[in-house]
C-alpha positions in Angstrom: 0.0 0.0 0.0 1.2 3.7 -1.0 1.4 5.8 2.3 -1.4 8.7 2.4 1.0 11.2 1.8 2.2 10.4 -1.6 0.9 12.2 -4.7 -0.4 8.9 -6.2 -3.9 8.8 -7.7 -4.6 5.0 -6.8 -7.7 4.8 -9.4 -4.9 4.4 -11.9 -2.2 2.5 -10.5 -2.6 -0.6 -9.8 0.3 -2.8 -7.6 -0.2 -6.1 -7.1 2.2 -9.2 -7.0 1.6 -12.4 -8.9 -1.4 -14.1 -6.4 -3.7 -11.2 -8.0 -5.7 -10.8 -10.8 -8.5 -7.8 -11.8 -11.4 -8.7 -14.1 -13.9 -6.0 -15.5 -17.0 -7.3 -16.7 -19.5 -4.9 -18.5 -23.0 -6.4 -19.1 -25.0 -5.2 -21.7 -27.7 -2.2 -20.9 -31.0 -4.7 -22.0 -29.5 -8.0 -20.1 -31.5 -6.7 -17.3 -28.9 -8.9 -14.8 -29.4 -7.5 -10.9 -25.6 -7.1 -10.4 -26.1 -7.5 -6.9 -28.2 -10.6 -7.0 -25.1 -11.9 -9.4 -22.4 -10.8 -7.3 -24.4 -13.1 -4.3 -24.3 -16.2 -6.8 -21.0 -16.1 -7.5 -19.7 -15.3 -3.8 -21.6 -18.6 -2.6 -20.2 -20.7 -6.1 -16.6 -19.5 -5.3 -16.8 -20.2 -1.5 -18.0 -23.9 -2.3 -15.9 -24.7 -5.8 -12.5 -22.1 -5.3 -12.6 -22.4 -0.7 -8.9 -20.7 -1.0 -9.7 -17.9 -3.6 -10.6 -14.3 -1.9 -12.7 -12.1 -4.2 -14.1 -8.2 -3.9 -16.6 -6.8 -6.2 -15.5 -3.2 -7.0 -17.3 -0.3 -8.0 -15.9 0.2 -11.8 -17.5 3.1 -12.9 -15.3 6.5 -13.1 -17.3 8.4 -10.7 -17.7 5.6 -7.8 -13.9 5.2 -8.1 -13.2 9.0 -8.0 -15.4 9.5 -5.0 -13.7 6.9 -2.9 -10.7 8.2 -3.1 -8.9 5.2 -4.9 -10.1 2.7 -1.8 -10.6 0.1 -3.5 -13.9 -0.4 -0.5 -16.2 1.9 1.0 -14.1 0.9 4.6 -10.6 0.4 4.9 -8.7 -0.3 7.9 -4.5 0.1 7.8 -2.9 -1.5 10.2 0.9 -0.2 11.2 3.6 -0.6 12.7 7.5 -1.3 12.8 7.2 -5.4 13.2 5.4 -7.4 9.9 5.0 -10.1 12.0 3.4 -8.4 15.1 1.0 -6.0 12.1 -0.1 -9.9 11.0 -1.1 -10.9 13.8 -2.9 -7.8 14.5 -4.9 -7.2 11.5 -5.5 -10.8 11.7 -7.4 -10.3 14.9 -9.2 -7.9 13.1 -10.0 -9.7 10.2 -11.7 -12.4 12.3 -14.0 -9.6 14.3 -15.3 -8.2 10.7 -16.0 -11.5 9.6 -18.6 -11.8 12.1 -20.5 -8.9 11.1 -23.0 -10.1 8.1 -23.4 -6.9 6.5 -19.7 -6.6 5.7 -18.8 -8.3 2.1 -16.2 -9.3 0.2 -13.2 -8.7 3.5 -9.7 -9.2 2.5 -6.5 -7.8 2.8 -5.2 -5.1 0.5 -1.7 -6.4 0.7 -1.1 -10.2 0.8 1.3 -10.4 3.7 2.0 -14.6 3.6 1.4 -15.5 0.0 3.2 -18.6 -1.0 3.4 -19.6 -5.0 1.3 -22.6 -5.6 2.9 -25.3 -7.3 
């Protein structure tokens, strides 16, 4: 994650390592597709077929994007601090307390800090 002082407009720059991928889907305007009914299917088909994936469904319009700020979620939590192992476990702790809370979709870390390549 860039620090909050740099002069970095996020909405355009995009860092991620080799665990991540971004898709943009655009459906057609007569599909008439409830995005948020589809975005509930495919959260429960990934949990039971891809257990180990972590997905987020982001706003992709210009204007959603511009009006967060670059966060990629309307909440975002940083966590801090001079030891990565100590921050882990930390935002860990957090992680499991946000899980509990139903309303709260598609919670995951901005920053993978333990990803392994899978063989």
């Amino acid at each position: 994650m860039h620090a909050a002082n740099y002069p970095v407009n996020l909405i355009y720059l995009w860092n991620g390592g080799p665990e991540e991928a971004w898709l943009a889907v655009q459906l057609k305007p007569d599909t008439h597709v409830k995005t948020a009914a589809l975005q509930e299917k495919l959260r429960a088909v990934f949990a039971t077929e891809m257990p180990e994936v972590r997905v987020s469904f982001e706003p992709s319009d210009v204007v959603s994007r511009v009006m967060s700020f670059g966060s990629a979620t309307p909440i975002e939590v940083a966590v801090q601090g001079p030891s990565l192992a100590v921050n882990k476990e930390f935002a860990d702790k957090i992680y499991a307390e946000l899980k509990k809370i139903p309303t709260l979709r598609d919670i995951h870390f901005a920053q993978s800090l333990d990803f392994q390549r899978w063989r």
